[in-house]
N, C-alpha and C positions, 0 to 999 in steps of 0.2 A: 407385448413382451416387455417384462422389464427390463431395467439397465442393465441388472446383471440377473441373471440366472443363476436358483440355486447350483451346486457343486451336484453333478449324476442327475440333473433334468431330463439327462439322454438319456434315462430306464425306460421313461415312459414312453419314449419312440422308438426302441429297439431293444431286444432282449440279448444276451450272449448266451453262449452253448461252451460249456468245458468239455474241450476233444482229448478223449484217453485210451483211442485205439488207431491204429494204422487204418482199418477198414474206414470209419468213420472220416480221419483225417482226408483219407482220398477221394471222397466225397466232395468236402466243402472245397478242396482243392483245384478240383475238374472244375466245379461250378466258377471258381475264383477266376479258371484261365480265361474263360469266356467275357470278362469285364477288362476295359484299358488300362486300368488302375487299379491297386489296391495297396490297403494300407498295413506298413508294419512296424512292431516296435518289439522290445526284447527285455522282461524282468531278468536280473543275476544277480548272485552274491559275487561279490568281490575283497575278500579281506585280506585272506594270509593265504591267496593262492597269485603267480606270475598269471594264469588266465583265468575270465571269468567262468564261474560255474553257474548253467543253464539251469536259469527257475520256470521259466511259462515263454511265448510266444503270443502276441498278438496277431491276431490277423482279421482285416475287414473291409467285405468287397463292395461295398453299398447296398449290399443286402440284408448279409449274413455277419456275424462278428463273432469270430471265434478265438478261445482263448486257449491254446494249444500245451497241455503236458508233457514237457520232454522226460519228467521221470517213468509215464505212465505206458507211454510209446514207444517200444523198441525200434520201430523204424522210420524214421522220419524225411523217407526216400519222396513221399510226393509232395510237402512241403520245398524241399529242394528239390524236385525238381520245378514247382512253380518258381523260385528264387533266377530259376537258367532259362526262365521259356521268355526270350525277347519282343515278346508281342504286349506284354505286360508290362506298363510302369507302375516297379515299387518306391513308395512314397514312406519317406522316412523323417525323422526330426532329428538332428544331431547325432548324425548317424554312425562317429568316427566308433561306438566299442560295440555298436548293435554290427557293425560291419566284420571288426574282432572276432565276436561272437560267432557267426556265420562261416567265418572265413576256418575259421578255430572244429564247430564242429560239421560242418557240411563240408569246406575246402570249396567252396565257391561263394560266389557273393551275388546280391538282388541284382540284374541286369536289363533293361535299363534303371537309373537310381535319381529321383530327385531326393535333394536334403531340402524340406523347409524353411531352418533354417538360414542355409544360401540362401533360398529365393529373398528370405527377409534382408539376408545381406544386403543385395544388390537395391531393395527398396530404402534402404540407409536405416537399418537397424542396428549396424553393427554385427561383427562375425559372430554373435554369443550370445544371441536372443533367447532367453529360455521358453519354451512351449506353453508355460504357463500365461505368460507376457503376451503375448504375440495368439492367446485365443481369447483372453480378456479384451484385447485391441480391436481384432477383426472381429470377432462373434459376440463380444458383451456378456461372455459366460465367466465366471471365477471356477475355476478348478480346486480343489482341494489336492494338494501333493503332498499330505501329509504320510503317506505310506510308501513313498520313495524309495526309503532308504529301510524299509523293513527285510524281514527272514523272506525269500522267496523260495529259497531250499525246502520250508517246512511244508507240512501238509497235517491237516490240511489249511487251505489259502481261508482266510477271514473273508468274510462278505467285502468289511471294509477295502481290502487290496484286490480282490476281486471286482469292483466299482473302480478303483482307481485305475487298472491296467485296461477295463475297459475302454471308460472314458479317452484314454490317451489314444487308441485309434479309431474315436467313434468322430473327435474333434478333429482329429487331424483330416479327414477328407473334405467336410466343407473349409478348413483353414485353407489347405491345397488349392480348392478352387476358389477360394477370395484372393490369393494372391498369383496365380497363377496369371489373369488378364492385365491384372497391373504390372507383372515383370516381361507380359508381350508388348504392353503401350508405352512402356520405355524402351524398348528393342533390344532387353536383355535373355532375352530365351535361348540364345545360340551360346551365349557365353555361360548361361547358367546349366545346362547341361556338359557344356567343356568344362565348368567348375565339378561337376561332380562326376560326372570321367573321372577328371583326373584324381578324386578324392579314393576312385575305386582302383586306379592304378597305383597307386601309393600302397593300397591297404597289400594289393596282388603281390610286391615284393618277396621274397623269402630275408627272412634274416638267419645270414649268415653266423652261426652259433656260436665263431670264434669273431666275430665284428659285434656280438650280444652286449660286449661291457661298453659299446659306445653309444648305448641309448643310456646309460645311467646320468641320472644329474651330477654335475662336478668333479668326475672323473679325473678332468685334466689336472685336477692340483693335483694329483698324485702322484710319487717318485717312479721311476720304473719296474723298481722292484712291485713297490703293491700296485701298478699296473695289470703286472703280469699277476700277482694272486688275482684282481678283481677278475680280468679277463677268465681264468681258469674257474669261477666262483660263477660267473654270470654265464660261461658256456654249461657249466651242471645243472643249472637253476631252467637253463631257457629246454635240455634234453629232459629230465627231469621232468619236467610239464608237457609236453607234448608227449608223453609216454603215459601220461593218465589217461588219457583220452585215448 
């Protein structure tokens, strides 16, 4: 093998399936509940909306890697409910808007939940490893991420973004289990899952609609008066968005 591996070497070991029915979805879903792990990740646009809007799902159980349509799906009831069946860990990378996401349109979130990146935490990567970093490191593959930041509203998906949403949960399972043994031979495994506990307890919060204008940045320089506009600004903006959905 060489040093690095082209970017989608993973095609030739595994194929994906774009799922654009309920019937279909429940499928790969039952099969998924039967594996200890499986891996997931979440394309969205995010511009000029308060929440993200749902482009694709990833999902992949060491077998199967499916790349799931939520515009395609009207129901995407056995998805969530693989997200709630605790016999199953989902494995996530950076998980704080993929969690958003879930929380946003299912109202529950993946339980149990490793973040890979914790794990890299705890191995002294620092809290903000990007996926990219950290599959170069352990696997000696270069990823191309050039389609990150592309339309995932449209359709249809380019080949190119279609390789890229794969690869990110085809990589993440063997990452998972490279680093997995090394954060048990440091005797961090108890604290790395209270780490993300607690990241899914945070997320489970509601935010209170008239407390909405205290996540804005620099708020407090403001006089009371435009306090009280922002706060009334930020309670419409945060009703407003949950009312799309």
């Amino acid at each position: 093998m060489p040093a690095f591996m082209p970017a989608f070497y993973w095609k030739a070991i595994v194929n994906f399936e774009i799922v654009t029915t309920t019937a279909r979805l429940e499928t790969i879903c039952l099969a998924a509940r039967r594996q200890p792990a499986v891996m997931l990740d979440t394309e969205f646009v995010r511009t000029r909306t308060l929440y993200p809007k749902l482009g694709l799902i990833q999902l992949f159980d060491g077998e199967a890697l499916a790349l799931i349509d939520p515009l395609e799906i009207d129901d995407l009831t056995p998805l969530w409910d693989l997200l709630r069946d605790q016999s199953v860990t989902k494995v996530l990378h950076a998980c704080g808007e993929d969690l958003e996401v879930f929380q946003h349109y299912a109202g529950c979130l993946p339980v149990p939940m490793i973040d890979t990146q914790v794990m890299a935490a705890f191995l002294g990567y620092g809290v903000s490893a990007g996926f990219g970093t950290l599959v170069k490191d352990f696997l000696g593959v270069e990823l191309d991420k050039g389609e990150a930041r592309t339309n995932w509203m449209a359709r249809p998906l380019t080949d190119r973004q279609l390789d890229y949403a794969a690869a990110d949960v085809f990589y993440l399972m063997p990452l998972f289990q490279k680093l997995m043994p090394l954060v048990e031979a440091k005797g961090w495994k108890e604290a790395l899952e209270q780490e993300c506990a607690g990241l899914m307890l945070k997320r489970m919060k509601t935010v209170d609609p008239d407390k909405a204008y205290l996540d804005i940045k620099n708020a407090w320089q403001l006089n009371p008066k435009q306090l009280a506009i922002l706060q009334q600004a930020a309670k419409w903006r945060l009703l407003e968005a949950v009312s799309v959905i």
